[in-house]
C-alpha positions in Angstrom: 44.0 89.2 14.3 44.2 92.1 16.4 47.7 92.8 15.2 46.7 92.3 11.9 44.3 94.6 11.8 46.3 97.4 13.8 49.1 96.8 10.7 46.9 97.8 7.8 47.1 94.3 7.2 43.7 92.7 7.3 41.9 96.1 5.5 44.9 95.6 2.7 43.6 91.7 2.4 39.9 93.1 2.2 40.8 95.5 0.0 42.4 92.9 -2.4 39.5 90.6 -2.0 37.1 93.4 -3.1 38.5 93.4 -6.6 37.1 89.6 -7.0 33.8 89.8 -4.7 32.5 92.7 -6.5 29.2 92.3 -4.7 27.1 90.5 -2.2 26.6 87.2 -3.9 30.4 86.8 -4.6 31.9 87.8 -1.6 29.9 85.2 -0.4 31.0 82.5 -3.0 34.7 84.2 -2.4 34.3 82.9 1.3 33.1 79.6 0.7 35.7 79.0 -2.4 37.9 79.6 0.7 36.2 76.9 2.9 37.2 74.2 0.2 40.7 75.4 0.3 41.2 74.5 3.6 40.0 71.0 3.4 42.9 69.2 5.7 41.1 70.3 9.1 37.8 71.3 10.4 39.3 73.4 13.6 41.6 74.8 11.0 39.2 75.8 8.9 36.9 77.2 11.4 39.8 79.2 13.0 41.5 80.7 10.3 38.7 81.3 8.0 36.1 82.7 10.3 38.5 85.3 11.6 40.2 86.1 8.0 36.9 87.0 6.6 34.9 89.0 9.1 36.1 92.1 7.6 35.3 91.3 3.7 31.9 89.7 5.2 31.5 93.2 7.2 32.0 95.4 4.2 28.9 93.9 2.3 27.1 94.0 5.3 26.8 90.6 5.6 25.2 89.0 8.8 27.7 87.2 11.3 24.7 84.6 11.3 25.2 84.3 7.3 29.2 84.0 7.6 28.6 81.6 10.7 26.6 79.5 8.2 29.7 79.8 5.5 32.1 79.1 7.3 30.3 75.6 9.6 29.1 74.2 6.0 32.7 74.0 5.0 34.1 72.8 7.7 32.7 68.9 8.7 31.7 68.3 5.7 34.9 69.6 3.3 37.3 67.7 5.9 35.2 64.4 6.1 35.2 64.1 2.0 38.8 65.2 1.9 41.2 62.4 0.4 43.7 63.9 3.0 42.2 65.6 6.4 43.1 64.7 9.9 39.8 62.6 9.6 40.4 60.4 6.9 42.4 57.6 8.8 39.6 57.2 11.3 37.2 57.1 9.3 39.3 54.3 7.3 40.2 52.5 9.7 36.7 52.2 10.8 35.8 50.7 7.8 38.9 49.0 7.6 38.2 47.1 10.5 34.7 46.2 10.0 35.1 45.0 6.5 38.6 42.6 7.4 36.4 41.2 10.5 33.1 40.6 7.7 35.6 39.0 5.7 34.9 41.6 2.4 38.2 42.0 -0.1 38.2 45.5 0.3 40.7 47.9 2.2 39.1 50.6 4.3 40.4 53.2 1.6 39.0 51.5 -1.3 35.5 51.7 0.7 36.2 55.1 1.2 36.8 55.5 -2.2 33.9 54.0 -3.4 31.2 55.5 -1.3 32.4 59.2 -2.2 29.6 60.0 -4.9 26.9 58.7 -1.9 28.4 61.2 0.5 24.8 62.8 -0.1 24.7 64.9 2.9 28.2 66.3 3.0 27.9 67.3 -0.7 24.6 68.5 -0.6 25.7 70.6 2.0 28.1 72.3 0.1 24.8 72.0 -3.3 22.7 74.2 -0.8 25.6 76.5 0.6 26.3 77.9 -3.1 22.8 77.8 -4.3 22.2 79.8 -1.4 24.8 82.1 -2.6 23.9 82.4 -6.2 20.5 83.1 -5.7 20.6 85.5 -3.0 17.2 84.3 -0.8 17.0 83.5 2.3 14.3 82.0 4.6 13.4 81.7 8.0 15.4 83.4 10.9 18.5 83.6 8.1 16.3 86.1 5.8 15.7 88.1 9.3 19.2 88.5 10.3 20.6 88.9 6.6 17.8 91.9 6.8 18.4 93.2 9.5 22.4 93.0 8.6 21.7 94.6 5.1 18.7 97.5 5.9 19.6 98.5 9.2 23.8 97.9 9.1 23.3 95.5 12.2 25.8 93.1 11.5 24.8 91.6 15.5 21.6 91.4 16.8 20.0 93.7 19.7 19.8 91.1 22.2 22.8 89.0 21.0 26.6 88.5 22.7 28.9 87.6 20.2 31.7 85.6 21.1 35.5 85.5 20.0 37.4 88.7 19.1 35.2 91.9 18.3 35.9 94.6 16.3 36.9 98.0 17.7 38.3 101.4 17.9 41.3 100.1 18.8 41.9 97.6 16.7 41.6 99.8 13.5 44.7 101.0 12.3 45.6 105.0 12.2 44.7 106.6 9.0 48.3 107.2 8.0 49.1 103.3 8.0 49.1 101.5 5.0 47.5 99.2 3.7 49.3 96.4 2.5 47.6 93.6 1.5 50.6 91.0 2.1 50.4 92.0 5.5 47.6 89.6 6.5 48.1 87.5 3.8 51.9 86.3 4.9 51.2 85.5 8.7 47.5 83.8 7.7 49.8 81.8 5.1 52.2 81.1 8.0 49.7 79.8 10.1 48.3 77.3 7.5 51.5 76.0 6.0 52.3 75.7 9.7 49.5 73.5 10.4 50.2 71.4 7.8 53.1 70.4 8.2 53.1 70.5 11.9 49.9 67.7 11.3 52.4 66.0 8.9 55.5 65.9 11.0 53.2 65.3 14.2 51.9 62.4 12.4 54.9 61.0 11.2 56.6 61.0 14.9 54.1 59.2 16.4 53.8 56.9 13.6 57.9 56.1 14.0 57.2 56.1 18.0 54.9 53.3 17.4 57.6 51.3 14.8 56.3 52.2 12.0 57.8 53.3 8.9 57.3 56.7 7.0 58.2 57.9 3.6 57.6 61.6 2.5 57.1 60.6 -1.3 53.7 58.0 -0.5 50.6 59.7 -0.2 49.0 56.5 1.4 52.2 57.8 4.6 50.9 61.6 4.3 47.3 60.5 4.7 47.8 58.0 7.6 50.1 60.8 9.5 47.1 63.0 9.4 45.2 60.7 11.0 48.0 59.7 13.4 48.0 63.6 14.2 44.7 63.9 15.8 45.2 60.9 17.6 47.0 60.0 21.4 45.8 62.6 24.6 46.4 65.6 22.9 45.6 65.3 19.7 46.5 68.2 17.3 46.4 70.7 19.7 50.1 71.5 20.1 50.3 71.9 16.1 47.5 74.2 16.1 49.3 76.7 19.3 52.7 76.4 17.1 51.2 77.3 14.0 49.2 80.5 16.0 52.7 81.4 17.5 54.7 81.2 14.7 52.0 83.1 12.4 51.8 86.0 15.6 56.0 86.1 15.6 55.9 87.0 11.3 53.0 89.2 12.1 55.5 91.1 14.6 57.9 91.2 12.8 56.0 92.6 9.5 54.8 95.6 12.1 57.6 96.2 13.5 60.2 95.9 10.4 58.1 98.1 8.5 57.8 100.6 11.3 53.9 100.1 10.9 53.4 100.0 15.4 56.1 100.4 17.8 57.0 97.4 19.4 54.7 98.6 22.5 51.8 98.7 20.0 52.1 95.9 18.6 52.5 94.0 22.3 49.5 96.1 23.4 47.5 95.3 19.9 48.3 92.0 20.7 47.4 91.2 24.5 44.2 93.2 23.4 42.2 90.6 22.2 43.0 88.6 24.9 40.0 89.4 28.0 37.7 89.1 25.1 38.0 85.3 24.2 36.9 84.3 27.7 33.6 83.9 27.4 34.3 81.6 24.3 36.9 79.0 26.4 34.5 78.9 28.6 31.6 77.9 26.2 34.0 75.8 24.5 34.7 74.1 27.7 31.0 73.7 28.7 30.6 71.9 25.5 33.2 69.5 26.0 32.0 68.0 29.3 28.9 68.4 28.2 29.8 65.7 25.6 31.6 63.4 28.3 28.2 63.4 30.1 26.2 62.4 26.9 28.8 59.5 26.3 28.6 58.6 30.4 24.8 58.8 30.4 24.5 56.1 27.5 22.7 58.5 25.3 23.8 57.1 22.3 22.6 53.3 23.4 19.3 55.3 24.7 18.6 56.3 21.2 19.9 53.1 19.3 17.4 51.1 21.5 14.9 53.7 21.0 14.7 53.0 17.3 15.0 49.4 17.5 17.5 46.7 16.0 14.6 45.2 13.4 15.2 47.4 10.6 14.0 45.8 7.2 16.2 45.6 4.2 14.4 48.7 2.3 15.4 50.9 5.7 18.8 50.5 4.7 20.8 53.5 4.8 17.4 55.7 5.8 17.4 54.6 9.5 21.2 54.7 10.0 20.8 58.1 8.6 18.4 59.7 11.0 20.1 57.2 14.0 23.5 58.6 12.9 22.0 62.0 13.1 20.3 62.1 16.1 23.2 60.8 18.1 25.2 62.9 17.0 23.1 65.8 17.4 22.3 64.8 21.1 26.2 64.2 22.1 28.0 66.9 20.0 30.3 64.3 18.7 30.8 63.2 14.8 33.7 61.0 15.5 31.5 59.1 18.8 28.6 58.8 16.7 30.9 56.7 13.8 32.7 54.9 16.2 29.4 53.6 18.1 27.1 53.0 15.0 29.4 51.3 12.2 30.6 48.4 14.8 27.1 48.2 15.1 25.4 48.7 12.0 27.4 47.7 9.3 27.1 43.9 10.5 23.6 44.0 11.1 23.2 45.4 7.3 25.7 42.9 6.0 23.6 39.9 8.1 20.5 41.5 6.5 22.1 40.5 3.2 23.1 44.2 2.2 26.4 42.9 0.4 25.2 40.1 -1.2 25.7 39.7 -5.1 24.2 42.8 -6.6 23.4 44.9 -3.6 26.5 46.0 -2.9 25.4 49.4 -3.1 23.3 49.1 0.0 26.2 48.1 2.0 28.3 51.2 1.0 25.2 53.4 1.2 24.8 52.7 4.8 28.2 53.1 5.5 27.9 56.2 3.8 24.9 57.5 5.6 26.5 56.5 9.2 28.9 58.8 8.4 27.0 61.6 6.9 24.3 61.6 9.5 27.0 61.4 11.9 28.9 64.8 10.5 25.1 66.5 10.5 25.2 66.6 14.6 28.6 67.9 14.2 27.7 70.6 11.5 25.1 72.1 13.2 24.8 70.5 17.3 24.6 73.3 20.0 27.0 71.3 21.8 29.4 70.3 18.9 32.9 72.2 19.5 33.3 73.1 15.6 30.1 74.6 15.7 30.8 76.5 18.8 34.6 76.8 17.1 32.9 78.6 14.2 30.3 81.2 16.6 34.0 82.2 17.9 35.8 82.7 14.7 33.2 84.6 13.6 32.0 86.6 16.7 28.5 85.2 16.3 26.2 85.0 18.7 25.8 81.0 19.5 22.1 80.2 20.0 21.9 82.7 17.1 24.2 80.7 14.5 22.5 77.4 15.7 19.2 78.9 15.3 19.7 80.1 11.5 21.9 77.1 10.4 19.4 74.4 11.5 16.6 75.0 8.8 18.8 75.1 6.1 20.7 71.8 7.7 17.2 70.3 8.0 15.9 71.1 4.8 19.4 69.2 3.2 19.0 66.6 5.3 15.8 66.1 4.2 16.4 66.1 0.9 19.9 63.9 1.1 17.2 61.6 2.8 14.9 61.2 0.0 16.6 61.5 -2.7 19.9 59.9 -2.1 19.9 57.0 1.3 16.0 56.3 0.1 15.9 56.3 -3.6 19.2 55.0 -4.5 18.7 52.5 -2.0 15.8 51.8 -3.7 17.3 51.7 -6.9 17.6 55.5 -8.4 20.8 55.8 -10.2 23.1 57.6 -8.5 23.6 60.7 -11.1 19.7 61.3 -10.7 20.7 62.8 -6.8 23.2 64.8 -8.4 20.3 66.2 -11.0 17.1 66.6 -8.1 18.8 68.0 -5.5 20.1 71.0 -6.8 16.9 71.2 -8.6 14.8 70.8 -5.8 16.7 73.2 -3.4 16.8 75.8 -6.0 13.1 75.3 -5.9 12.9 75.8 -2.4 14.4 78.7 -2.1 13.1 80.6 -4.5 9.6 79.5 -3.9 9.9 79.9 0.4 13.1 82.8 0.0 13.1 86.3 -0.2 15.3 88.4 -1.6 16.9 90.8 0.8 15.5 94.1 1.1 17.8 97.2 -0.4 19.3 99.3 2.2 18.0 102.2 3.6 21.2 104.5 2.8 
């Protein structure tokens, strides 16, 4: 990014973008359009958008807080509704293996399939994210930073310590340079096709390492390699440092072809933004064993015990819900609160009678709310490492994102609660969710929002 922004690049990109997001509201529906794009990988996501849109966010004077918020609702939530993300084959075979040991006829997939529309948090998530844009309110500690953002040009707070790459002197390129828009687009394009089909290729090798068989023309082959990608000790990691090297090398070689920087400048441009990521490994680091000690401690049996095993048929998906979601708010972990919970619950619902003849629905609703309560810890947890992924690609200040993202997480929680888990478990149709909630969070925030105030110059 540094380099990127030394080569004209980035300000060319911004520039370009700035034909489209012709004001406040759609620069901000410009950066979440962008969030859906990248729907293959929540790190992915996080990384590339967070840093690619700091300086478009910046030139509306748009809070870091605010493009925090953007950038974490589209990244959990876009990757675990994906019909092809690095989550989807967990997530399957999850349900795959619960359903084959409950003796039910259906694949893991066609479970998947079927409890898309009741993904009620994930996709009210996104409901609220461009509601939020189209109205232009805010509420709570969001309306204060967006204020203090838009009135004052304080894009940080006073007291706050962004982390991840920061702008500077430096990093802005000399007034003679041009600015070419395909300068940052080609490398950010580089990184992305890189990551996908590093995750592909990945996948695929350790899906032949194991004896399997792979085919490039079956989708059901591309989606279990995705899966297979973020499996094993290392996960995805070495796809995502490949893809970063490989977009760095084209962003060289763009500077230095073009005789934008000397090839000195563009090594120093580079090793710049080095001593300022620090404090974010470290963070990120913190948060990972801080999960391991969660996991060690039992706090996810703590909390399943807390709430008791005697949950009565109407419950169901409500109580999975808020379990899901309070596990994995307490470890940080999505993926440990879906692994615990649906080994667990998803018998005890089906014992309960949940997928008898004609109440199938509950079955797949509490399946669907073990996962959605699940990605809520992961969307908005101190400790989750997308959310602390997302304060560093978008050199926010951490307690600062958590602390204006949790309302608005709360409030759709809330209202995924009621009106989707609740009352189509208690026989709403379906469609009716997709009809109240928008209505309802309109509602809200026009009735408890504020319009931002006009700047002062």
């Amino acid at each position: 990014m540094h380099v990127l922004s030394r080569n004209g690049g980035l300000g060319g990109l911004v520039d370009a973008l700035a034909k489209l997001a012709t004001s406040r509201r759609k620069a901000q529906m410009s950066i979440s359009l962008g969030g859906l794009a990248l729907f293959f990988d929540d790190y992915s996501n996080t990384v590339v958008l967070g840093n690619t849109m700091q300086k478009l966010s910046d030139k509306w004077r748009m809070s870091r807080e605010k493009l925090a918020y953007i950038v974490d609702s589209t990244t959990a939530p876009v990757a675990g509704l994906a019909l092809l993300s690095t989550w989807i084959a967990m997530e399957v075979a999850l349900l795959g293996d619960e359903a084959k040991s409950l003796g039910i006829e259906l694949s893991g997939y066609a479970i998947f399939i079927e409890m898309l529309p009741m993904r009620f948090y994930c996709i009210g998530t996104l409901i609220f994210l461009f509601i939020n844009a189209g109205v232009g309110r805010d509420f709570g500690a969001m309306y204060k930073a967006e204020s203090r953002a838009l009135v004052e040009g304080k894009l940080h707070g006073d007291d706050s310590e962004p982390l991840g790459i920061q702008s500077s002197e430096r990093m802005e390129p000399d007034p003679s340079t041009p600015r070419r828009w395909y300068n940052g687009l080609i490398p950010i394009a580089c990184v992305i096709v890189g990551i996908v089909f590093g995750l592909l290729l990945l996948g695929r090798f350790r899906i032949m390492a194991d004896g399997g068989v792979f085919s490039f023309g079956s989708f059901t082959d591309w989606r279990q390699a995705f899966g297979m990608a973020v499996g094993g000790h290392s996960g995805a990691s070495p796809v995502l440092f490949f893809a970063s090297v490989f977009g760095s090398l084209v962003a060289f070689g763009l500077s230095i072809g073009q005789k934008l920087l000397t090839v000195r400048q563009t090594f120093q441009a580079f090793v710049s933004g080095m001593p300022t990521m620090w404090m974010a490994v470290f963070i990120l680091l913190m948060t990972w064993s801080m999960q391991k000690i969660c996991q060690n401690l039992g706090t996810a049996e703590y909390l399943i015990d807390l709430l008791g095993d005697e949950m009565p048929i109407w419950t169901l998906p409500l109580l999975p819900f808020i379990v899901a979601s309070m596990m994995s708010f307490a470890i940080g972990s999505s993926w440990g609160a879906m692994g615990i919970l649906i080994p667990i619950i998803l018998p005890l619902s089906y014992s309960m009678g949940a997928y008898q003849s004609g109440s199938e629905v509950i079955f797949l609703l509490t399946a669907a709310a073990i996962m959605d309560g699940a990605i809520f810890g992961d969307h908005c947890s101190p400790i989750s490492d997308t959310t602390v992924l997302t304060s560093i690609s978008t050199g926010c200040d951490h307690i600062a994102h958590v602390k204006t993202q949790l309302p608005y997480a709360i409030v759709t929680m809330a209202l995924s609660g009621i009106f989707g888990y609740l009352s189509v478990g208690g026989g709403m149709p379906i469609w009716l969710f997709y009809l109240l909630f928008p209505a309802v969070a309109a509602g809200i925030l026009l009735l408890f929002g504020r319009r931002i105030p006009e700047p002062i110059n």
